[in-house]
N, C-alpha and C positions, 0 to 999 in steps of 0.2 A: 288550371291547377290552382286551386286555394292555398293560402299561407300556411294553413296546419302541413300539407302536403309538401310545399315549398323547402320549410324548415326542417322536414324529417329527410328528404332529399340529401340537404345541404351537410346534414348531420351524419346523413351515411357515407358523405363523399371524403368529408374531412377525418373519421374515423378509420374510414380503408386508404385514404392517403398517409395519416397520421403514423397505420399499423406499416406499411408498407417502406417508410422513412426509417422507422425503427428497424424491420429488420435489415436493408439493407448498411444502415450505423453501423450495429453491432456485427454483422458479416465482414465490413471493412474493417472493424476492429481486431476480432479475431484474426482475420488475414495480415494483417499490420504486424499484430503479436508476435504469433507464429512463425512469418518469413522474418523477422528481428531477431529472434530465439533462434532460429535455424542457423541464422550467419552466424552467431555472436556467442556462441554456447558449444565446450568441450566437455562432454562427462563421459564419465567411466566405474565401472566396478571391479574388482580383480579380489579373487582370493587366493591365499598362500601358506601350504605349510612353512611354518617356523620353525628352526630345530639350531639348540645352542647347547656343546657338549665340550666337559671341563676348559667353562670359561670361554669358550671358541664357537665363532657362528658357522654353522653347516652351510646354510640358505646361503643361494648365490642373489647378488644384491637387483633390483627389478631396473631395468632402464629403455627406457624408449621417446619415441619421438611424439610429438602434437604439433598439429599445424592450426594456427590461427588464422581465419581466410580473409580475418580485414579487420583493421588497424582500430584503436580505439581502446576506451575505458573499459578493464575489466577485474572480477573480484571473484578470488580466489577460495571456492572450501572445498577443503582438505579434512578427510576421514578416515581413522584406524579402530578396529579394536577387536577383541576375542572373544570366543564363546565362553571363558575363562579369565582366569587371574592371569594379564599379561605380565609378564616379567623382562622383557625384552624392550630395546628400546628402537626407534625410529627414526630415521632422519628423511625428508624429503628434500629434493634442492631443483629449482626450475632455473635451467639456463637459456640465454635467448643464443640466437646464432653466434657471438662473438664470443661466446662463453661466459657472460656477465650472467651474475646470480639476481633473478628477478624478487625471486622468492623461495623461503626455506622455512623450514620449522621443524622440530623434536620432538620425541615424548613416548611413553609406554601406550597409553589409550588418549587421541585426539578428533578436535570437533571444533576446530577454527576456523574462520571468516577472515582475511586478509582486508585489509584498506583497498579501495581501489586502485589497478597498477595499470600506467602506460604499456601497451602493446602494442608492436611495430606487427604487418603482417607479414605469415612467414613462421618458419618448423620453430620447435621451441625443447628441449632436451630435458625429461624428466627421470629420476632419479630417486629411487626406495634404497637405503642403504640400514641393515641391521646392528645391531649392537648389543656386546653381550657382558660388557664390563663397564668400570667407568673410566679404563686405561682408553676403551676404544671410543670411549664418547667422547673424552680431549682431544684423542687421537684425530678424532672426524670434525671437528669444532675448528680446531689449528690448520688440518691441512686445507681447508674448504677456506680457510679466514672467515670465518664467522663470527657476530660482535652480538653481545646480549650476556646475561650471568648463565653460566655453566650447571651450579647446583641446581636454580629452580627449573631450568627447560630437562635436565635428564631422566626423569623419570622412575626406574627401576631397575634392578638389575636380577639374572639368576643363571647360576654357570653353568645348568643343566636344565633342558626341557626341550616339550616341544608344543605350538600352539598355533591352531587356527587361527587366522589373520585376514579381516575382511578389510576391504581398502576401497575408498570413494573420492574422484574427485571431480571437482566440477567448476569451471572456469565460465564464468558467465558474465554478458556484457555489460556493463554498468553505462548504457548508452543515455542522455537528456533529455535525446532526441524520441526516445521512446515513449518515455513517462511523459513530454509534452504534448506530442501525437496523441497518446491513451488519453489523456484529462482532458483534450480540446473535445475529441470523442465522444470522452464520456460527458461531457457539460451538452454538447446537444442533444446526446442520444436523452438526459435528463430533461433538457426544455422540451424535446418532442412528446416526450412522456409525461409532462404535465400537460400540455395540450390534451392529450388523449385521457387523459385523467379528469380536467375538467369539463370535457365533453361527457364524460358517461355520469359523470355526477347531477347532471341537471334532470332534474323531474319532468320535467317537458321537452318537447322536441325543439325548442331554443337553442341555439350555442351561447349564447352571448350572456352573463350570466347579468340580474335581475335584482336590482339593490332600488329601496322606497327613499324619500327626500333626505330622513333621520339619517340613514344609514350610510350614502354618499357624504351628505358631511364628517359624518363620522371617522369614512374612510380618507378622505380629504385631510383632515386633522392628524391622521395615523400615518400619512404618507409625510407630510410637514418633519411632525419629531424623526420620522425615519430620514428624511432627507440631512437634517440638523445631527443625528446621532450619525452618519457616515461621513457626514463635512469633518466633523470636530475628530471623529478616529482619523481619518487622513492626514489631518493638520497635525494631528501627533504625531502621526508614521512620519511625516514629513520633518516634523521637529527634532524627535530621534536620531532622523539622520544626517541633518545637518547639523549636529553636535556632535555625530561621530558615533553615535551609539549603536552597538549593533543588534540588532532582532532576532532573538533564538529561532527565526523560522526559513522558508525558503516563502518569495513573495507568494506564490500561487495561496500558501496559506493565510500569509498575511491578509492577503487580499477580502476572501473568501471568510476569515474571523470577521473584517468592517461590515461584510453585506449582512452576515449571519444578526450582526448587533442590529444593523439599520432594522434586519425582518423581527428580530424579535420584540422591537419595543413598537414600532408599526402594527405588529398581530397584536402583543398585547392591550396595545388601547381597541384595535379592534374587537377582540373578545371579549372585554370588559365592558366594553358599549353596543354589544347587540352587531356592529358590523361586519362580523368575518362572513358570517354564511349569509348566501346568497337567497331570496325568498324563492326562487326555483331549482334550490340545490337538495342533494338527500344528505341529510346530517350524518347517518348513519354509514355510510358508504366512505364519507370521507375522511370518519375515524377510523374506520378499521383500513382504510389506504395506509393512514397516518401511523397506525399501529404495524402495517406489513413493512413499511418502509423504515420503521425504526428497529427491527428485527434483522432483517436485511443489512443495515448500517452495523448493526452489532454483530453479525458473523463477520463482516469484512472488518470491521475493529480488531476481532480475536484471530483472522487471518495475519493482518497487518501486525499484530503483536507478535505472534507466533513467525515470522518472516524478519522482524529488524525493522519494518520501515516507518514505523511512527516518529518515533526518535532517529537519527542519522548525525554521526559525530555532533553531538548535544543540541542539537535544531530538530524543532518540528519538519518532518517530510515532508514526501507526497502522499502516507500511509495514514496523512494523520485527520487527513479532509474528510473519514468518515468520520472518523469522533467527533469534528467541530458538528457535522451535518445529524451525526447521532443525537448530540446535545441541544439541539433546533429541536428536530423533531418529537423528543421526548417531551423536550419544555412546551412546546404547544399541544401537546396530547394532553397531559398533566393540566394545565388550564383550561382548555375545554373542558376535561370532565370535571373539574373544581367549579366551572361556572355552571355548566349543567346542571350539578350538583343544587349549587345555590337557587340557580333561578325552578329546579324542581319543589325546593322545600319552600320557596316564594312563592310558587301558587299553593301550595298544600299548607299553606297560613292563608292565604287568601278565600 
């Protein structure tokens, strides 16, 4: 068997192992998900005529039980509202076994997200209570001992009506252990898929990609600053916090900002010196990757936004690791075509 032959072998074997790692990643990921969401996750919908007559509520108030099947961080949304002008108001109140009030909230039409609350596991007492005055909203405020200002949570009031009432709630686990499993996941299920990415990009049946004397130095030099720009951000991060100061982030991002700086100013001297592309790579193929994957980063962006998790009580999340990866990716798309750019109008003077 000749080397041409050799090397197409070798390149079929790494691409069907490559594809084969990926999907089994992503199947344990999903599975991870899924059996986590299963434990960890109470929802519900219910609907209800509402009917308030001079002044007095008809509706008998909703109560039932939920059982939490294992113990741990969870966050609480809570949803009401009507086909119409609600006039009426609402109060919810979740109690655990002993009768302690975990959580509570009021209002004519709601769409609240609770703080994350310790759960013990085990039945937990939940409670729709109506209200058709604002005799009965102190009323329920006082006997419940509820702390918070009375006028801004009451909402509305009307002595007479009657109004479809749709109701959502949903108690979901706000586990660390989740999001750490996912990222760890999703970081290899990423390196396998650069593997497989730079395997299809090369022009020839090589894996190994194909740089001339210029352009190892090149790249040699570009690894240097990038070494030197991740020293110096560390040393910061480091400095920071031995002064006490704290980082609007959670570390994974922190982290993940150093590398993103190290790549950017590493690519950048690469593409400004002819280094990045490889002499047996297709240019073309790895713009438009470069363009899919920043597409890709920008729907999970507008996920992550539309979900809460970019920001997390005033810290960067876990939500927020595509933005940093979004703003990688554009910035190196943006300079390739700027240097293309350049060096197209450099031969067409020449």
């Amino acid at each position: 068997m000749n080397t041409k032959k050799k090397n197409s072998s070798a390149r079929i074997m790494i691409i069907l192992l490559n594809v084969i790692l990926i999907v089994a990643v992503l199947a344990t990921m999903i599975t991870y998900i899924s059996k986590s969401s299963a434990k960890n996750a109470v929802w519900m919908t219910m609907e209800q005529r509402v009917i308030a007559e001079d002044g007095k509520m008809l509706s008998q108030d909703l109560d039932f039980d939920i059982t939490i099947d294992k113990p741990g961080r969870y966050t609480i949304h809570a949803v009401w509202n009507g086909a119409e002008n609600v006039d009426v108001v609402t109060g919810i109140i979740i109690r655990d076994a002993l009768g302690n009030i975990v959580f509570y909230c009021t209002g004519d039409i709601v769409d609240v997200y609770s703080v994350p609350i310790d759960f013990k596991k085990g039945q937990y007492n939940v409670t729709y209570t109506y209200m058709a005055s604002q005799e009965d909203f102190i009323e329920y405020w006082n006997k419940n001992g509820l702390t918070g200002t009375v006028e801004k949570d009451k909402g509305s009031f009307s002595a007479d009506g009657e109004w479809a009432m749709n109701y959502k709630l949903e108690i979901t686990g706000d586990d660390q252990n989740v999001y750490s499993v996912v990222i760890a996941l999703g970081t290899v299920l990423g390196l396998l898929g650069a593997a497989l990415i730079n395997t299809f990009t090369k022009t020839n049946n090589k894996i190994k990609a194909e740089y001339d004397e210029r352009q190892a130095l090149v790249r040699g030099k570009a690894n240097s600053y990038g070494f030197v720009t991740i020293a110096v951000y560390f040393g910061i991060i480091a400095l920071l916090t031995l002064v006490g100061i704290d980082i609007p982030a959670d570390n994974f991002t922190v982290y993940l900002i150093g590398l993103e700086l190290a790549l950017i100013v590493s690519q950048t001297i690469n593409i400004l010196h002819d280094g990045y592309f490889a002499m047996n790579e297709n240019r073309t193929l790895v713009m438009v990757i470069l363009g899919v994957l920043s597409v890709i980063n920008l729907l999970c962006v507008i996920s992550n936004g539309i979900y809460g998790t970019i920001v997390e009580d005033g810290m960067l999340a876990y939500g927020s690791l595509n933005v940093v990866t979004l703003i990688f990716t554009i910035y190196i798309f943006i300079l390739l075509m700027i240097k293309s750019a350049k060096d197209k109008k450099q031969e067409e003077e020449e």
